[in-house]
N, C-alpha and C positions, 0 to 999 in steps of 0.2 A: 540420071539426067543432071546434076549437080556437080557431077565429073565430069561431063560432057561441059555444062557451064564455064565451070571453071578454067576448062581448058580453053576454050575460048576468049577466055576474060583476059587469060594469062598472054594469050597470042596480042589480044589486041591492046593490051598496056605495055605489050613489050615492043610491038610497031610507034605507040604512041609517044613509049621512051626514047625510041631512036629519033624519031621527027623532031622532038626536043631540044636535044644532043646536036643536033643538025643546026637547028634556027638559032641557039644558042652557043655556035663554035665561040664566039669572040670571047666567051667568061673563061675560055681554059685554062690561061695564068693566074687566074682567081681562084683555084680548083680545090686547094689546100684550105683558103681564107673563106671560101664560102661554105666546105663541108667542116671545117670545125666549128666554125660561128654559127654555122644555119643547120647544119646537119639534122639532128631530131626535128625539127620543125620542118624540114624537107621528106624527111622520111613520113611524119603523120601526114603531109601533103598528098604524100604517094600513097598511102593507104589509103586513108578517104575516098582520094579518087578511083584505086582499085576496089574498094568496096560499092563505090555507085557505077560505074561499071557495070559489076559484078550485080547489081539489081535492076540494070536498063539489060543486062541480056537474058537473066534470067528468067525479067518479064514479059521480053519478046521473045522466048522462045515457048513461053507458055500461050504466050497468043495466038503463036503462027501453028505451035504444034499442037495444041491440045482442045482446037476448034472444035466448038461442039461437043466434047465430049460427055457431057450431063445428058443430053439428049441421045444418044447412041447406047450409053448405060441403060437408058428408059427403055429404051426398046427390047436393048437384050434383056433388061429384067421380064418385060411385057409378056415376051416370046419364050421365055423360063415360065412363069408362071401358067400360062396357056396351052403350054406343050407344043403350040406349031412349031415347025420347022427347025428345031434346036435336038441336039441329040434329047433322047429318051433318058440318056443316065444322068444328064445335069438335072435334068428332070426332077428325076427319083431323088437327087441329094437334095435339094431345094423343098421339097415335099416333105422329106425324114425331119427336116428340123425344125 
């Protein structure tokens, strides 16, 4: 999942760069004076925001995708423990230990 995040992250800070790049054509003869003067300070910029990003999608993806899942566990434990409807061998390992 975290691969999957990330690849994600990485798609949509690199759409984000471009839109950037776009709105800010007019600085391009500054390009030399702004990345030696500002450079590291533009770089922890980019990071920062690649790392919240990278916690706004990680946390909607755990939203959208992992609904319910404490309840769905309950059940399967439920249904392990009771023997209905769940194979007979998860059963028996559940039981051994």
């Amino acid at each position: 999942m975290i691969a999957n995040v990330f690849f994600a992250t990485t798609i949509l800070f690199i759409a984000l760069l471009f839109l950037l790049v776009q709105e800010c054509a007019f600085l391009i003869p500054y390009r030399m004076l702004l990345v030696e003067r500002y450079g590291p300070q533009i770089a922890l910029y980019a990071a920062a925001v690649f790392f919240n990003v990278f916690a706004g999608v990680y946390a909607a993806t755990r939203k959208l995708f992992l609904k319910d899942t404490g309840r769905k566990l309950a059940h399967i434990e439920k249904q392990l423990w009771t023997g209905e409807s769940i194979s007979e061998e998860l059963s028996r390992r559940l039981s051994e230990e």
